[in-house]
Each structure stands twice: as structure tokens, then as C-alpha cells.
GUTITI-936342 format. One record per atom (N, C-alpha, C, CB): atom name; x, z, y. Coordinates in Angstrom, 2 decimals. Atoms other than C-alpha are relative to their C-alpha. Glycine has a CB too. Layout:
// residues N
<'CA', <X, Z, Y>>,
...
***
This chain:
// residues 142
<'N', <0.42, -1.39, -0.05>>,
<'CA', <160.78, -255.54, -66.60>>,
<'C', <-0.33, 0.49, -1.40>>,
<'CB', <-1.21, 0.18, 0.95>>,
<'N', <0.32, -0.86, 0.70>>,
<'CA', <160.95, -253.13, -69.47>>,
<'C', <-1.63, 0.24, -0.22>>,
<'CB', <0.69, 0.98, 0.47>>,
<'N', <1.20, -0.17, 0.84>>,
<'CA', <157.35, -252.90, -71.29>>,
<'C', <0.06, 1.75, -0.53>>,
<'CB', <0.09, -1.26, -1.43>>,
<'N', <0.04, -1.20, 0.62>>,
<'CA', <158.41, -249.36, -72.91>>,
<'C', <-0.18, 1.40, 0.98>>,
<'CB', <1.28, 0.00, -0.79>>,
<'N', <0.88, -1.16, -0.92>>,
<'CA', <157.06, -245.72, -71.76>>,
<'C', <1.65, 0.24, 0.48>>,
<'CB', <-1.19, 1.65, -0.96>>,
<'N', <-1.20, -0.69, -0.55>>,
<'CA', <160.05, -243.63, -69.89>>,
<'C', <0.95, 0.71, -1.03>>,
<'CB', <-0.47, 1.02, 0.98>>,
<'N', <-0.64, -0.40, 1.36>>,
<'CA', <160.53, -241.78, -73.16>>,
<'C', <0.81, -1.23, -1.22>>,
<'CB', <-1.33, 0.70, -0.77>>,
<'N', <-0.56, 1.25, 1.03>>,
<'CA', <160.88, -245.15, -75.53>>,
<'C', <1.42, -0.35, 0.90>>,
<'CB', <-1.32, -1.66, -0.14>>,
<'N', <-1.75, 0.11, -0.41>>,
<'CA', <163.68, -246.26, -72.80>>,
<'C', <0.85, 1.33, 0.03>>,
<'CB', <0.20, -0.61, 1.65>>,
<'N', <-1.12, -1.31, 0.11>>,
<'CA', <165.38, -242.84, -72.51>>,
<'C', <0.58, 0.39, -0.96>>,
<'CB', <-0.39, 1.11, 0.25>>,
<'N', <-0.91, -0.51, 1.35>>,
<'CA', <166.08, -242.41, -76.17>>,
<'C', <0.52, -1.65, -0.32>>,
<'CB', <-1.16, 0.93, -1.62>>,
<'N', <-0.51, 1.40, -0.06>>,
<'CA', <166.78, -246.50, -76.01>>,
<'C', <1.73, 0.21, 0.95>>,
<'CB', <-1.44, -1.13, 0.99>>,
<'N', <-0.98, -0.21, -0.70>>,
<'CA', <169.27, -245.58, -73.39>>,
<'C', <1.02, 0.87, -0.97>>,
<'CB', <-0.47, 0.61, 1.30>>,
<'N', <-1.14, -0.85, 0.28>>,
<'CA', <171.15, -243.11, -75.45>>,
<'C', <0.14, -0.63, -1.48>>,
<'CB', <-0.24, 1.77, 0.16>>,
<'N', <-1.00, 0.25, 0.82>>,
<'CA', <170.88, -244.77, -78.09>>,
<'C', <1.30, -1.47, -0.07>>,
<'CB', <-0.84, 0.07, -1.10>>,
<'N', <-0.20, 0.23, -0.66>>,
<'CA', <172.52, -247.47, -76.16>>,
<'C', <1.58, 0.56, 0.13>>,
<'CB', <-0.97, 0.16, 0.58>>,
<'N', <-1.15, -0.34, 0.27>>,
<'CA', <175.64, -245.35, -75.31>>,
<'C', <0.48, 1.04, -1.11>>,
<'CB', <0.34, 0.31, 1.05>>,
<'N', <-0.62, -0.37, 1.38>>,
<'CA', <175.88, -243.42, -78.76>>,
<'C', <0.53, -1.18, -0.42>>,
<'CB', <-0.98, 0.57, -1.09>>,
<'N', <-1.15, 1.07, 1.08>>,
<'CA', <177.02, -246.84, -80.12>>,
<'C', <0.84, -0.58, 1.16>>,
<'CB', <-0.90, -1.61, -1.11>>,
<'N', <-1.23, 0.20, -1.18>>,
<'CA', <179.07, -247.60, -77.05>>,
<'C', <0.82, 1.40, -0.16>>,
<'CB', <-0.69, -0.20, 1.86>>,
<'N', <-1.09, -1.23, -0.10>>,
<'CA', <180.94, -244.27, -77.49>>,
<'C', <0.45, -0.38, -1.77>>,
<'CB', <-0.87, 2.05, 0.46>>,
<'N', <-0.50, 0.09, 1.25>>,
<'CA', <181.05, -245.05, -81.38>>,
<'C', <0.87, -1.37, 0.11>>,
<'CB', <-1.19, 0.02, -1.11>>,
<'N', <-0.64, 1.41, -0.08>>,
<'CA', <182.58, -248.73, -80.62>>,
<'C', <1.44, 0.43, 0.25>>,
<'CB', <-0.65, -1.05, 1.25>>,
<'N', <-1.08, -0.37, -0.80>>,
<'CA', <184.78, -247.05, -78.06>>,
<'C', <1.04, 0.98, -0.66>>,
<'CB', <-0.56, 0.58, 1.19>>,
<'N', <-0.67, -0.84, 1.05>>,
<'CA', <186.14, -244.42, -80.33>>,
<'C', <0.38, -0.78, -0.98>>,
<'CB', <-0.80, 1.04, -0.57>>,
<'N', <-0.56, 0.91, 1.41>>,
<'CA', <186.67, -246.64, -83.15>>,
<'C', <1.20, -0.88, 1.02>>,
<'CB', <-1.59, -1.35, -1.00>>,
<'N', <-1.10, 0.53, -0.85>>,
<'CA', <189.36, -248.33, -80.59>>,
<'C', <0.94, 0.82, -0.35>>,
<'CB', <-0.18, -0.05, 1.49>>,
<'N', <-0.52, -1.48, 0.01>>,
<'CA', <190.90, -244.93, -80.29>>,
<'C', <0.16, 0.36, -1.19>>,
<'CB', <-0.83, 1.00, 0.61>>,
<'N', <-0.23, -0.34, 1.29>>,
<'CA', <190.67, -244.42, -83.98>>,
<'C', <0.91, -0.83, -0.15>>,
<'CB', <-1.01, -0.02, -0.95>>,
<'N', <-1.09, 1.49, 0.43>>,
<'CA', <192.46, -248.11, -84.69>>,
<'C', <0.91, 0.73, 0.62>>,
<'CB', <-0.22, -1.85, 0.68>>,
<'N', <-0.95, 0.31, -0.51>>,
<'CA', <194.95, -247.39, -82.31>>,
<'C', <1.07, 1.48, -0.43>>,
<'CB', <-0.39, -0.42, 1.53>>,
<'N', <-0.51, -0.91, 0.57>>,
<'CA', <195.53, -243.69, -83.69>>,
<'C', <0.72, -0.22, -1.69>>,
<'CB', <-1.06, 0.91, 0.15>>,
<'N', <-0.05, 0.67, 1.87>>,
<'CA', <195.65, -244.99, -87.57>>,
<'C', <1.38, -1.30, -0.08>>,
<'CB', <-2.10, -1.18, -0.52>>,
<'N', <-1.22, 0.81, -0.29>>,
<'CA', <198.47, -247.77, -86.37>>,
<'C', <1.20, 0.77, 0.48>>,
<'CB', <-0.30, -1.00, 1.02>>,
<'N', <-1.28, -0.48, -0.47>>,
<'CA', <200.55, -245.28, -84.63>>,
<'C', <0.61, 1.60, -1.19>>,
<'CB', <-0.38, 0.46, 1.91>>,
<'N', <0.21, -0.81, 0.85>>,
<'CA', <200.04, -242.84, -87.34>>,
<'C', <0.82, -0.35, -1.76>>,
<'CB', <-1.56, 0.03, 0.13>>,
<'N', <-0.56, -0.01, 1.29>>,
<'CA', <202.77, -241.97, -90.36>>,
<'C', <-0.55, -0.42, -1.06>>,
<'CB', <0.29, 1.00, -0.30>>,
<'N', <0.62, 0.23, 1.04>>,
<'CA', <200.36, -242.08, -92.81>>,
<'C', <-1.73, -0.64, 0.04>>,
<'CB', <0.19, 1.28, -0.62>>,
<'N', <0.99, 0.69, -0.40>>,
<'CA', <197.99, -244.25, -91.25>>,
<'C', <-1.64, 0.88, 0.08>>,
<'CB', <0.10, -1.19, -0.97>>,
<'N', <1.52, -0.70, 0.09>>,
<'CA', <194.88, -242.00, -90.66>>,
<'C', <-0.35, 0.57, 1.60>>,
<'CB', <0.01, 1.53, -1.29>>,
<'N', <0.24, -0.18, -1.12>>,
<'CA', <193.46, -241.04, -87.54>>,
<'C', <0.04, 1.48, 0.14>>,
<'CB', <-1.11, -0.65, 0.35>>,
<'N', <0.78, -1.89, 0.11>>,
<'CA', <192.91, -237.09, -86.16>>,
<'C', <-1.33, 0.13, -0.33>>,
<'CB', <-0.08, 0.93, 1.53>>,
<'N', <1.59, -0.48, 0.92>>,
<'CA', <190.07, -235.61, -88.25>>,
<'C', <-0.99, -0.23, 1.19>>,
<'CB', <-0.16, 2.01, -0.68>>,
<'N', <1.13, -0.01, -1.11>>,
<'CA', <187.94, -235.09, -84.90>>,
<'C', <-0.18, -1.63, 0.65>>,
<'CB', <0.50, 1.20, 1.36>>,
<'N', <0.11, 1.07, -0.55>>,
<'CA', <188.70, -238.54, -83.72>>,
<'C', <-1.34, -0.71, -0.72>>,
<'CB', <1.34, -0.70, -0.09>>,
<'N', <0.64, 0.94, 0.95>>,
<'CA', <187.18, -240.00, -87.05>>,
<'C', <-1.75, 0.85, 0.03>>,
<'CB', <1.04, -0.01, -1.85>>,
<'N', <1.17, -0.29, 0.37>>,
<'CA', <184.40, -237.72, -87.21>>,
<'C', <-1.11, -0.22, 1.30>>,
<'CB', <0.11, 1.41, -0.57>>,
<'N', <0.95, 0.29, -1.10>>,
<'CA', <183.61, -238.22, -83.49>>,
<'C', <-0.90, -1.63, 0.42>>,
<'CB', <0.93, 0.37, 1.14>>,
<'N', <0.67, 1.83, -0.24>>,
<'CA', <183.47, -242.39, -83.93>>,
<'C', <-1.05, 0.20, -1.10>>,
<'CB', <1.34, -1.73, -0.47>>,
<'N', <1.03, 0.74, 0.74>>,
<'CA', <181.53, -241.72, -86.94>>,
<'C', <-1.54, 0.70, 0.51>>,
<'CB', <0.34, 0.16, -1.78>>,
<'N', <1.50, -0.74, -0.90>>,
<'CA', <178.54, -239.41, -85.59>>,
<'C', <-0.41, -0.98, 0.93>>,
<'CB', <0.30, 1.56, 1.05>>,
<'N', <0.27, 0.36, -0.79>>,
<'CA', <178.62, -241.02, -82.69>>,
<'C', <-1.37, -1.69, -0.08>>,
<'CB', <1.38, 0.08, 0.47>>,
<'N', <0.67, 1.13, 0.59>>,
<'CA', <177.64, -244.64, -84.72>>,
<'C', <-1.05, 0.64, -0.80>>,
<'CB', <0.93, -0.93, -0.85>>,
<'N', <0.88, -0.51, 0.46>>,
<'CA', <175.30, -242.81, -86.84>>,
<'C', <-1.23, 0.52, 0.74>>,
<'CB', <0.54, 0.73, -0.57>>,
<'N', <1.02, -0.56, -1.04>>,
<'CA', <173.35, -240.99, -83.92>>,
<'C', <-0.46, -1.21, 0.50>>,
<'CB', <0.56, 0.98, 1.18>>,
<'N', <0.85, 0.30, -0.43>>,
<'CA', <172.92, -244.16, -82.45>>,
<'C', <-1.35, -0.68, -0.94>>,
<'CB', <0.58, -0.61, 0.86>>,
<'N', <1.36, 0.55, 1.36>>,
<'CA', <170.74, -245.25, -85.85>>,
<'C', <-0.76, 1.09, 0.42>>,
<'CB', <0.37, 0.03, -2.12>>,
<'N', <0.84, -1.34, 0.39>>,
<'CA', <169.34, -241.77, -85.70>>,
<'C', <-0.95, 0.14, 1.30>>,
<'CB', <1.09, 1.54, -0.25>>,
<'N', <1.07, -0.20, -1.35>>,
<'CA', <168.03, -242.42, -82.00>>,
<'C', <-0.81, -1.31, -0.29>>,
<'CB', <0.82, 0.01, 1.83>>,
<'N', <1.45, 1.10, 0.79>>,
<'CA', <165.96, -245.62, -83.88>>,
<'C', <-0.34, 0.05, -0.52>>,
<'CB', <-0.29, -0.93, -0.42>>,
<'N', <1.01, -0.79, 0.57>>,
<'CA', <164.43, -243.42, -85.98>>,
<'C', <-1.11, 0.58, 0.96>>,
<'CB', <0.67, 1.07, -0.67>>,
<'N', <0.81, -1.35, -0.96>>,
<'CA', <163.14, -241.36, -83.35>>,
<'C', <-0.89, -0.92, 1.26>>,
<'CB', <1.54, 1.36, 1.01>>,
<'N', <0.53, 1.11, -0.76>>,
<'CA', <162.49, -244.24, -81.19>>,
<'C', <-1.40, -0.54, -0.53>>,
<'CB', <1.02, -1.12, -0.03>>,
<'N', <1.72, 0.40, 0.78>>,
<'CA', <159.52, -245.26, -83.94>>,
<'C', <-1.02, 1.01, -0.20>>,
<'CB', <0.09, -0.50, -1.58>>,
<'N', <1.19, -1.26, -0.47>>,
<'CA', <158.25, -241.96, -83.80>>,
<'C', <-0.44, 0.53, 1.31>>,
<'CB', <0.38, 1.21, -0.47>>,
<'N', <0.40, -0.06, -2.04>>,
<'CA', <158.06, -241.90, -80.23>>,
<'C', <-1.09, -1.05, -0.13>>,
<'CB', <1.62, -0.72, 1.52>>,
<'N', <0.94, 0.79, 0.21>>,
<'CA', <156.23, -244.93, -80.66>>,
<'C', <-1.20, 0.40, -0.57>>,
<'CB', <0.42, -0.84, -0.57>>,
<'N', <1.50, -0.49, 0.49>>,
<'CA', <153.50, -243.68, -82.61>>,
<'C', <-0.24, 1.33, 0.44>>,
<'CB', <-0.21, 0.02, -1.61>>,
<'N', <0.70, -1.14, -0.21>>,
<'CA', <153.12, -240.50, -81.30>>,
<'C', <-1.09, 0.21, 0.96>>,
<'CB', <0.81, 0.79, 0.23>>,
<'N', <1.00, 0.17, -0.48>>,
<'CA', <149.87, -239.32, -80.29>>,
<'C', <-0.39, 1.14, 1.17>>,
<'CB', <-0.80, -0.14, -1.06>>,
<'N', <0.17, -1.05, -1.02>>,
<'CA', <150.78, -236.55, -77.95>>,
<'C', <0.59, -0.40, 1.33>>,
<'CB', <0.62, 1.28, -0.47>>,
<'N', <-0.46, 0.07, -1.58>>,
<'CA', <151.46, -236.10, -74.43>>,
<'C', <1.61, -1.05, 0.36>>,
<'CB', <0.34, 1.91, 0.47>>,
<'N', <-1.43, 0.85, -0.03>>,
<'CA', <154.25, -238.58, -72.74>>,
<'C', <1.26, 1.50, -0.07>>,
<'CB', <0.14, -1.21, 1.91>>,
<'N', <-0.91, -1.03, -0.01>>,
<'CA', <156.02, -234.90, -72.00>>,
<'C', <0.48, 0.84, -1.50>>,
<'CB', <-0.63, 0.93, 0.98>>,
<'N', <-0.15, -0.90, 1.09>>,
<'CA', <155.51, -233.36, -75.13>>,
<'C', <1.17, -0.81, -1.13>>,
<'CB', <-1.65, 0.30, -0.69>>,
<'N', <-0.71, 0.58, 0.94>>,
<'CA', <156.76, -236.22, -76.64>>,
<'C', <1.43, -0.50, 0.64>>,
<'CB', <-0.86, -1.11, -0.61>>,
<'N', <-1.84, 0.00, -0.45>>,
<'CA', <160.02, -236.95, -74.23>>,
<'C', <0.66, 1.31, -0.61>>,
<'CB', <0.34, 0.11, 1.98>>,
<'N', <-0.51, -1.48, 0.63>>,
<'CA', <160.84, -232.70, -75.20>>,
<'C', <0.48, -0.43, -0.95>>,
<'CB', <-0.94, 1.19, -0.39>>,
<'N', <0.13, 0.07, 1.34>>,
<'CA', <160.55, -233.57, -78.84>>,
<'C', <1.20, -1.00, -0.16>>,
<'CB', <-1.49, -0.44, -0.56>>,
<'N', <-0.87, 0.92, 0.15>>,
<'CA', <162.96, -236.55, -78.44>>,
<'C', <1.12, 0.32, 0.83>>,
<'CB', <-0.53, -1.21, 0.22>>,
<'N', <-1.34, -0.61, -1.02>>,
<'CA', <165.43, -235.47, -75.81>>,
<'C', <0.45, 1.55, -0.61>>,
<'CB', <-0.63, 0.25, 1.97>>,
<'N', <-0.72, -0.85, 0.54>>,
<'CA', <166.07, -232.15, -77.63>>,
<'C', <0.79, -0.20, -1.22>>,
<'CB', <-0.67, 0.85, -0.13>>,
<'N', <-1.02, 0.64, 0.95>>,
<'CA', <167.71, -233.74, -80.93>>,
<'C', <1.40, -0.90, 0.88>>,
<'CB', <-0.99, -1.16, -1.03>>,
<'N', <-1.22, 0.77, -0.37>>,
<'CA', <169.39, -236.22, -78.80>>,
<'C', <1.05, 0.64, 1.18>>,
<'CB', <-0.54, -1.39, 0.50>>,
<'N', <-1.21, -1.42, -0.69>>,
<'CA', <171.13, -233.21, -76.52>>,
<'C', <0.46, 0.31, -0.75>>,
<'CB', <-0.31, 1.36, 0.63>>,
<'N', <-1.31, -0.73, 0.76>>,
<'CA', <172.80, -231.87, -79.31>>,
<'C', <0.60, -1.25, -0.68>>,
<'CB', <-0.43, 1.35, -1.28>>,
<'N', <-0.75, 1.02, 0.13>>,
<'CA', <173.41, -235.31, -80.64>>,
<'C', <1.40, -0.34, 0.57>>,
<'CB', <-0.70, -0.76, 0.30>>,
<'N', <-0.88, 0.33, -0.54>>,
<'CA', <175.35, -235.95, -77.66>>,
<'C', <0.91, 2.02, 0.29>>,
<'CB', <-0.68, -1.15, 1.38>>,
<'N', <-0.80, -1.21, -0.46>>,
<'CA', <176.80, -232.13, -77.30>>,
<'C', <1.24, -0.26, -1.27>>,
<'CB', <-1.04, 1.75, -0.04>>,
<'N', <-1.01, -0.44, 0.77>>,
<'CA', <178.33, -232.48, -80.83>>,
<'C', <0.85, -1.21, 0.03>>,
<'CB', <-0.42, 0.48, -1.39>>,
<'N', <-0.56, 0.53, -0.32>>,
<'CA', <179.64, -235.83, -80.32>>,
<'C', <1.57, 0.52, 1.18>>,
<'CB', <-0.99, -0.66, 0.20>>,
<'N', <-0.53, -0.36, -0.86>>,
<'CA', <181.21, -234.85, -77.20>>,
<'C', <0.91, 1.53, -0.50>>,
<'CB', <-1.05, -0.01, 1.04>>,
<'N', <-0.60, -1.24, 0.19>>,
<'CA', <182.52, -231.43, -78.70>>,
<'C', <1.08, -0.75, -1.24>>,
<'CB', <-1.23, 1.43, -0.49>>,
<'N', <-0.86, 0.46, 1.00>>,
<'CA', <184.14, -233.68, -81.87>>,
<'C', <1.29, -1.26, 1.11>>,
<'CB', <-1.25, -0.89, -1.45>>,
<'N', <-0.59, 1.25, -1.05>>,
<'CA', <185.96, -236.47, -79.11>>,
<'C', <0.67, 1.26, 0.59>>,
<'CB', <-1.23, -1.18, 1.20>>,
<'N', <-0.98, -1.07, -0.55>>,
<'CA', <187.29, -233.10, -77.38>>,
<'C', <0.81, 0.41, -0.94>>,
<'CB', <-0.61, 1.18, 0.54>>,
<'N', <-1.33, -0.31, 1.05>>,
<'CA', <188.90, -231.76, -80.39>>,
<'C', <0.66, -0.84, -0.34>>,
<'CB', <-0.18, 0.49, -1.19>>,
<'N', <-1.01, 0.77, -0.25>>,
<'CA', <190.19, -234.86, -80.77>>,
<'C', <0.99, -0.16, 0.96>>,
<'CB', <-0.37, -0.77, -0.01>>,
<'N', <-0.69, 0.13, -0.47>>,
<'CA', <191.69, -235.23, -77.94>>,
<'C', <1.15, 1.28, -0.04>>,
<'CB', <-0.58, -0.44, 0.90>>,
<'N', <-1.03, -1.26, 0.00>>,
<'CA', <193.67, -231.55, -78.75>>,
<'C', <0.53, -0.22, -1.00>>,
<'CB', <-0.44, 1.44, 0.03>>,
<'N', <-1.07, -0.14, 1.59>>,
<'CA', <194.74, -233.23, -81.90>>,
<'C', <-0.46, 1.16, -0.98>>,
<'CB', <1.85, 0.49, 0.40>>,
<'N', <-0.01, -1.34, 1.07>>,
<'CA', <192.84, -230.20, -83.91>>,
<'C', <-0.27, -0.75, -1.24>>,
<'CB', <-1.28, 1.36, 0.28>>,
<'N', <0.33, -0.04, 1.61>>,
<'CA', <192.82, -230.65, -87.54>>,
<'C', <-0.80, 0.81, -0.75>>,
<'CB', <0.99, 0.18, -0.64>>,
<'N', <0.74, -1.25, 0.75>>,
<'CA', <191.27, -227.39, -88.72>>,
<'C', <-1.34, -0.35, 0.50>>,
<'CB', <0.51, 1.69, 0.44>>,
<'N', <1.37, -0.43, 0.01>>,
<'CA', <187.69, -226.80, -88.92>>,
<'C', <-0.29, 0.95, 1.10>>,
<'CB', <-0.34, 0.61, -1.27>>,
<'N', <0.32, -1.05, -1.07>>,
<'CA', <186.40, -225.44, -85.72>>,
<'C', <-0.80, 1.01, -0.10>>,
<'CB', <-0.43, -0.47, 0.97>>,
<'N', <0.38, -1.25, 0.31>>,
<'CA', <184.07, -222.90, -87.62>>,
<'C', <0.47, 1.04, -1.22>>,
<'CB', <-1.18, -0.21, -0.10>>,
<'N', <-1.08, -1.23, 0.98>>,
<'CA', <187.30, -221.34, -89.36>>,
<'C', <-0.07, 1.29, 0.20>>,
<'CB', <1.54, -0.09, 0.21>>,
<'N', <0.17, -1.46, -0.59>>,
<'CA', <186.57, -218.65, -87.12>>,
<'C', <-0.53, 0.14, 0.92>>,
<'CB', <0.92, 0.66, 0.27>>,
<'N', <1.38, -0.06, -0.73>>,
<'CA', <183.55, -218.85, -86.20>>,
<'C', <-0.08, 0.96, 1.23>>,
<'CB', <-1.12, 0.47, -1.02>>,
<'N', <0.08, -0.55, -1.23>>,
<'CA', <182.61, -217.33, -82.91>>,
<'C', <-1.74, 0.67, 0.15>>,
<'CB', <0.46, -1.30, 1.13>>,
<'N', <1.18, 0.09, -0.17>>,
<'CA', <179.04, -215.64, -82.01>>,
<'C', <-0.52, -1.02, 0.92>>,
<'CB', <-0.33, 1.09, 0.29>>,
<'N', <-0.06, 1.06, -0.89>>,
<'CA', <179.05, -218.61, -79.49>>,
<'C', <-0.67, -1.03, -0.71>>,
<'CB', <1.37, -0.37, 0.45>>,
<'N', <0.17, 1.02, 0.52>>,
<'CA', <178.91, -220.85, -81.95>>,
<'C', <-0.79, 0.32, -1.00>>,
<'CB', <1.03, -0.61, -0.24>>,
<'N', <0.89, -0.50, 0.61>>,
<'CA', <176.80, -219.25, -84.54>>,
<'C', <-1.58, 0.10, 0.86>>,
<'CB', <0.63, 1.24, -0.39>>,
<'N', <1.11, 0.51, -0.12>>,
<'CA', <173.97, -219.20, -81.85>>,
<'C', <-0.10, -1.57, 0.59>>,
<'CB', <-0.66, 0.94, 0.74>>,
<'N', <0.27, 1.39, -0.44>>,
<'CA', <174.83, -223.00, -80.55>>,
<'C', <-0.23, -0.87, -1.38>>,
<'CB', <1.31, -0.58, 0.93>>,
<'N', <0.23, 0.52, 1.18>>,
<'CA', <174.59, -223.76, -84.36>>,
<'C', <-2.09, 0.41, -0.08>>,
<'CB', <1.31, 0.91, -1.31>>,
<'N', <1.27, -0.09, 0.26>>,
<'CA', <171.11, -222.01, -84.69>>,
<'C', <-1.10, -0.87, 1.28>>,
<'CB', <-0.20, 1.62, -0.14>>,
<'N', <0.96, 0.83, -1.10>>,
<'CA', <169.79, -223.88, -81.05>>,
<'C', <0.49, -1.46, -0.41>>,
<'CB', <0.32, 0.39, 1.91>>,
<'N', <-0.35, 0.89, 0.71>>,
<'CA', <171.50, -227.08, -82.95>>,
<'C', <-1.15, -0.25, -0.60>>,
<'CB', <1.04, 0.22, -0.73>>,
<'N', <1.03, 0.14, 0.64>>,
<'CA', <169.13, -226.34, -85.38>>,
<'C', <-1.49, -0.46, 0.57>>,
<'CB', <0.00, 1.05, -0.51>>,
<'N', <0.99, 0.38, -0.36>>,
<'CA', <166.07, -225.50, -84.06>>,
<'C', <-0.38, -1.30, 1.10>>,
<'CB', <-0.32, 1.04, 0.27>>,
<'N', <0.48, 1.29, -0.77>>,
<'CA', <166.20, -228.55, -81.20>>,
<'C', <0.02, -1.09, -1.10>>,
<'CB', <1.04, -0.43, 1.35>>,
<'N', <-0.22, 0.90, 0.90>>,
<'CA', <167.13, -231.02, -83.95>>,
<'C', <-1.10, -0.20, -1.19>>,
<'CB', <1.26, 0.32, -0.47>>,
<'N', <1.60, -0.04, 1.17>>,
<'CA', <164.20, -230.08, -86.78>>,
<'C', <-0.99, 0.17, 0.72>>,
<'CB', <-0.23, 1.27, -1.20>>,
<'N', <1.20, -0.06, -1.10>>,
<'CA', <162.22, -228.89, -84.25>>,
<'C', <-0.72, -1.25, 0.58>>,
<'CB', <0.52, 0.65, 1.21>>,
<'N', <0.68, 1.08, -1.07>>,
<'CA', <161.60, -231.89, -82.00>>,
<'C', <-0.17, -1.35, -1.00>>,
<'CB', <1.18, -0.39, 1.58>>,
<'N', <0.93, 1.32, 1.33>>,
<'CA', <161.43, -234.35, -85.35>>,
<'C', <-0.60, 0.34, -0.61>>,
<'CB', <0.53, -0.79, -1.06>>,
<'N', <1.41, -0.36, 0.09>>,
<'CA', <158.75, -232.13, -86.38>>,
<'C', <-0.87, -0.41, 0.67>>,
<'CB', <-0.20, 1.02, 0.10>>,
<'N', <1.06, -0.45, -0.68>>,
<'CA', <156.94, -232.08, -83.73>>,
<'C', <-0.62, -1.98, 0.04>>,
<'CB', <0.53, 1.10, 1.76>>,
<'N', <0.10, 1.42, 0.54>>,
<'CA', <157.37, -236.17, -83.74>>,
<'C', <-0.57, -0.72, -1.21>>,
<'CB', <1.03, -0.32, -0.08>>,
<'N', <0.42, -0.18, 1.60>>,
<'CA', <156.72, -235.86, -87.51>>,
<'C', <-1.42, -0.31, -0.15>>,
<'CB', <0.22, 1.55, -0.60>>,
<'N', <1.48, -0.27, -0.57>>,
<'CA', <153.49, -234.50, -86.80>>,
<'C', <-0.83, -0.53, 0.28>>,
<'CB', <-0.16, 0.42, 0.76>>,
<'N', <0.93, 0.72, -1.10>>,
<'CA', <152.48, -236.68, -84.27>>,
<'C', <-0.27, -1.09, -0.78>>,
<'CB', <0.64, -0.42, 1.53>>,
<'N', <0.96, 1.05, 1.45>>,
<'CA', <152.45, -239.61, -87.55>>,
<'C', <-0.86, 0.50, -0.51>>,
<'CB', <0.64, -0.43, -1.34>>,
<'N', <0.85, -0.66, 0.76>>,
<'CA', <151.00, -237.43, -89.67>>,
<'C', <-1.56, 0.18, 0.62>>,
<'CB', <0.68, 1.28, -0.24>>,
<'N', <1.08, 0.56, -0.12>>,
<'CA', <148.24, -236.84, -87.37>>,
<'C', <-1.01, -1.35, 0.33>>,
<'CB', <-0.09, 0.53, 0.41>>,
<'N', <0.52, 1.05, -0.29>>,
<'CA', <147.78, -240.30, -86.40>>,
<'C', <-0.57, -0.95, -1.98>>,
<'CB', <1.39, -0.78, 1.18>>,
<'N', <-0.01, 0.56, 1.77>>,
<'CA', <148.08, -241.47, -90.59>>,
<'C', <-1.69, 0.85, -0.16>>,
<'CB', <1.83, 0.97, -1.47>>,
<'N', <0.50, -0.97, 0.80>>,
<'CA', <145.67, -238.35, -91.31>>,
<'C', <-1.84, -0.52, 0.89>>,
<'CB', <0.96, 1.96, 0.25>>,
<'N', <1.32, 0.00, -0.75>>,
<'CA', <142.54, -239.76, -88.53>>,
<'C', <-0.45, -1.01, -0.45>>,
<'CB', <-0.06, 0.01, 1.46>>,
***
């Protein structure tokens, strides 16, 4: 039996399948980069295996600030489950353009769509490792 709060496993869990989707993609990359003229994978492929491996480091960051935080179990699942929703949105949005084969830059032409899913990007992502932030800071600061 698991020892950790609901929050410590829930961002354990994702981070968990962020590196199972980065493993799994890197398959999908190899096998694109072999069948590929000039050996390189589709841009979205590569950028989706590499986020994907990166996020899951970035959810064992967040995992140690979960750990020390000194606020509420809710306040502090929010704070951690809103980075790792867009984690997994942009993952999942880079693995789709892969699969359409896009090359271009999907904010070539930008959309208001995406201009406010960029600013709720934002704020969940700084936001909720603030608020995590914080929760050291006041524990360091007592």
C-alpha cells in the first residue's frame, strides 16, 4: 500500500505516463527517422516525445513541492493538477500534429482560440507553482 497523500500519487501517476508517452513516442520517432529521406522525424513528433520526457521530470519537481506544502490537501492537488493539465493538453496537441504530418508552426496564424488557451497555459502553469512555491517559502520562512 502506497504511503503517499492522493495528490503525491496523482502527480506520481502522471508523471508515470508522461514518460510512458515520451518512451512511446520516441518508438514513433525511431521508426519515422528510419523511414525518413533525410532521416529526421515530423517536427511535432519530435517535439511531442521530447515534452512529453521532460514533463515527466517537471512532474518531480512538483512532486517535492507537494511534499512540503503546508496548505490544504485541495489547495494543494489545484496547484499541482493545473500545470499538469496543460502539460498533458500540449503534449497531446504536439502528438496530434504529428500525426497530420504538420511542419509549420501552429501559431503561424494564430487564432483568438489559441491566444486565450496560451494565456490559461500560462496562468495554470505559473500559477499553481506559485502557489506550491509559496507553500516552501512559508514553511522555510516559520
Amino acid at each position: 500500500m502506497l504511503e503517499n497523500s492522493p495528490t503525491e500519487q496523482f502527480v506520481l501517476g502522471a508523471c508515470g505516463l508522461f514518460f510512458l508517452t515520451g518512451l512511446l513516442s520516441g518508438i514513433w520517432k525511431w521508426r519515422a527517422m528510419r523511414r525518413s529521406p533525410d532521416h529526421t522525424a515530423p517536427f511535432y513528433v519530435d517535439t511531442g516525445h521530447r515534452a512529453a520526457l521532460l514533463y515527466s521530470f517537471a512532474c518531480l519537481v512538483l512532486l517535492e513541492f507537494v511534499r512540503l506544502s503546508p496548505f490544504s490537501e485541495p489547495v494543494t492537488f489545484f496547484a499541482a493538477a493545473a500545470p499538469i493539465a496543460f502539460f498533458a493538453l500540449a503534449v497531446a496537441t504536439y502528438l496530434m500534429l504529428g500525426l497530420q504530418d504538420r511542419t509549420d508552426n501552429q501559431f503561424a496564424h494564430e487564432t483568438p482560440q489559441q491566444y486565450v488557451g496560451m494565456l490559461l497555459l500560462i496562468a495554470a502553469e505559473v500559477g499553481g507553482f506559485v502557489v506550491l512555491f509559496a507553500g516552501f517559502l512559508v514553511r522555510v520562512l516559520q
